[in-house]
N, C-alpha and C positions, 0 to 999 in steps of 0.2 A: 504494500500500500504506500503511493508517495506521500511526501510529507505533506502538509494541509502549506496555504498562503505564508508567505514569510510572517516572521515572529514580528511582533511591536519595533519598532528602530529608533525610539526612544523611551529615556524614563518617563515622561508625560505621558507617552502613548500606552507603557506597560500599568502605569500607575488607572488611568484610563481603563484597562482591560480589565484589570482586578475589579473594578469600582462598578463596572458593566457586569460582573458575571455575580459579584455578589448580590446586585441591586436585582437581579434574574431570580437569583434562589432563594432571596429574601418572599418575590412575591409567587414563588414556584411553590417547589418541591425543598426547598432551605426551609422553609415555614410548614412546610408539612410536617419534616423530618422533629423539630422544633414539639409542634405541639404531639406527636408520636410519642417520644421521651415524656414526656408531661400524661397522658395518659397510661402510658405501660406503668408510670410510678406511682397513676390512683389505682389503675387495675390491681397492682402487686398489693399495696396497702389495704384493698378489701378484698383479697382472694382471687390471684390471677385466671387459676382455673374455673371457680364459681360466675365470671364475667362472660358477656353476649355480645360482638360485636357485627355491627351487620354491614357490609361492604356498600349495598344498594339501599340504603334506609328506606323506607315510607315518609317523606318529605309536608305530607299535607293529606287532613281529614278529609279533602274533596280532591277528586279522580281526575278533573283538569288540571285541577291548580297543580296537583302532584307531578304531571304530565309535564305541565309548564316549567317546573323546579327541575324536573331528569333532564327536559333537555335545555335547560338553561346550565346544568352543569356540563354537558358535554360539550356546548360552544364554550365555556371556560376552558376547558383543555385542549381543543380546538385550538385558542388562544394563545395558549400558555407554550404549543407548541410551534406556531406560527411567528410568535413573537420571538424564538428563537433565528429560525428561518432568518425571517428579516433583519435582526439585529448581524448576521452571518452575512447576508447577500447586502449589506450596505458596507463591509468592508471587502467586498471583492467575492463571496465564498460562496458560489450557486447551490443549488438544492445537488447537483450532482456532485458537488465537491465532500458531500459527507454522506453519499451513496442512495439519496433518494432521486435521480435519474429517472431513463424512463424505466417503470416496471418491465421487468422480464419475467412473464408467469413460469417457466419452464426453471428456473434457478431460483427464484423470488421466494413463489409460493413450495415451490419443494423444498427448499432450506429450510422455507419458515415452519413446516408441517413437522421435519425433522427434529429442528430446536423443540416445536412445544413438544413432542414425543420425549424429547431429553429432558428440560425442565418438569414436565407438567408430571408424571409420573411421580419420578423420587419426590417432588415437592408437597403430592400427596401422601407420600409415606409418611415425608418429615413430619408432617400437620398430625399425621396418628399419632406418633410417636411423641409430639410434645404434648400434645393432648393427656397422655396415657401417663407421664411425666410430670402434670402441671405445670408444663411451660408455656403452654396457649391459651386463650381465651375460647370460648366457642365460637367461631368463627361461624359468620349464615351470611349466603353469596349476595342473596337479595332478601329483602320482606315482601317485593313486588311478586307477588304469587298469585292474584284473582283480578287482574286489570286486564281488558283488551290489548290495551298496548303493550303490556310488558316483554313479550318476545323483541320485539325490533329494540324497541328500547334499550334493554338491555343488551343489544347487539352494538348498539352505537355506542353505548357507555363503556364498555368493554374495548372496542378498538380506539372512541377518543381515549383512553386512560392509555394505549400503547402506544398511541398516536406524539399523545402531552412528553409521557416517559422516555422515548427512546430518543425523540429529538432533543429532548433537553438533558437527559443525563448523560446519554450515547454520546449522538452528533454533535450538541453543542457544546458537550463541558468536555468533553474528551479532546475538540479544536481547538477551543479558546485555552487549555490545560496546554498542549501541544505549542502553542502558538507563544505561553507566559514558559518553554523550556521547561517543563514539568518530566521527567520521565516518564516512558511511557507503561511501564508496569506501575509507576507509581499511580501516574493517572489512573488507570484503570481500577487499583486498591480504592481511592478516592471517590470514583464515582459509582462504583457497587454499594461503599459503606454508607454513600449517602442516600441508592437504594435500601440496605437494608433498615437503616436508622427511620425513613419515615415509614416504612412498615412495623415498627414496633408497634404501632396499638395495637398492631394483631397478637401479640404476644414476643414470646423470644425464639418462638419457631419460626414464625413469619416474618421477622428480621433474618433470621441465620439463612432461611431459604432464599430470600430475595439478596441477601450477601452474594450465597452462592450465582445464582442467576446473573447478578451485575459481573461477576467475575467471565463466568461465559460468553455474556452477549460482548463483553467490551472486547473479551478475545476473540471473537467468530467475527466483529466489526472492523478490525485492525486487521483479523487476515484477509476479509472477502472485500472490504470496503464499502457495503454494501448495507444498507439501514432497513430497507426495506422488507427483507428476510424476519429482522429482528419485530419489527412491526408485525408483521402478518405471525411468528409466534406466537408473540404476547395477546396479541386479540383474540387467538382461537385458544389458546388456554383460560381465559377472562371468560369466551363466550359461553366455552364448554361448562365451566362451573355456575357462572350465574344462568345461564337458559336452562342446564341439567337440574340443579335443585330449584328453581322455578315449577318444572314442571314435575318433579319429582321430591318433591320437601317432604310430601307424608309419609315414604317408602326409605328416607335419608334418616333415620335417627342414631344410625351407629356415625356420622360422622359429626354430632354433636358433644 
């Protein structure tokens, strides 16, 4: 993979990049990671394991307004990964320079099926496992279980969350990391932990898993160049779980 845009060519300009990447993960995924920590330590203090976390909340007593709230979060991630994009392609760095080009289904969507086959398995092991351990909370994919819309929905919300994720932990912090001389194994330590750290309200299984994952995807990104693989994993792992216990939550109670 060649190396991203030359580095900063000055101290203004590096000081500059830092100020830009934290001002990003402040209103990102830095503020998720933030308030993560802050509930893994009320969850521990009243009984991590006794805790119910629900990934897709029920947002509103009324079926539109709820409607109105899911896909008002999914254009927020939309956002949050767009606004990387841009912040990239105003210093030179096109959508193809951090491997969203145009799609190639034949390598794209095959890698991506592969990845979540690798991720999506063990990481439901993990989840038994801490579970069985009192290291998870009881994690529920969605509460949206008796809504018309909740299929598509849940489809959207699931690939914007891979959508928001891979362009800003992947492609954008891994360039701008790359670009401020950061190592590149270091980098990539860096942007897993800060997957796994806003996953901690799921517990310390759902951090250690999503650890792992950031370590993979940031190594499968470095060799293939390519983001788009990583997107299409992560969405079909997200879909499988929340459309699966969707429509199958009463027949789910061992993974509670």
């Amino acid at each position: 993979m060649t190396q991203r845009d030359g580095e900063p060519k000055s101290v203004a300009a590096t000081t500059a990049m830092k100020v830009e990447v934290a001002l990003v993960l402040v209103v990102t995924f830095g503020f998720s990671a933030l308030t993560s920590v802050l509930l893994l330590t009320d969850a521990v203090l009243r009984g991590l394991a006794d805790q119910r976390v629900a990934l897709n909340p029920r947002r509103s007593y009324f079926d539109l307004i709820d409607l109105g709230l899911n896909l008002a979060f999914v254009v927020q991630l939309l956002g949050w990964g767009a606004l990387g994009l841009y912040l990239l392609w105003r210093d030179g760095i096109r959508p193809a320079g951090i491997g969203l080009g145009r799609f190639r289904p034949r390598s794209d969507l095959g890698g991506g099926l592969a990845l979540a086959a690798l991720i999506g398995l063990p990481g439901l092991g993990l989840y038994l496992l801490a579970r069985a351990a009192g290291l998870s909370a009881s994690v529920v994919p969605t509460e949206l279980t008796d809504t018309w819309w909740r299929i598509p929905v849940l489809i959207l919300a699931a690939f914007a969350n891979a959508w928001a994720e891979e362009v800003i932990v992947v492609g954008y912090l891994l360039t701008r990391l790359d670009q401020l001389g950061v190592g590149r194994r270091a980098a990539i330590g860096w942007s897993a932990l800060l997957r796994g750290t806003y996953h901690l309200y799921q517990g310390f299984g759902g951090g250690l898993g999503n650890l792992a994952m950031g370590l993979v995807f940031g190594a499968a990104w470095r060799r293939s160049g390519r983001l788009w693989p990583l997107i299409v994993a992560h969405g079909v792992i997200d879909s499988v779980a929340f459309v699966g216990y969707a429509l199958l939550a009463g027949h789910l109670t061992w993974l509670r």
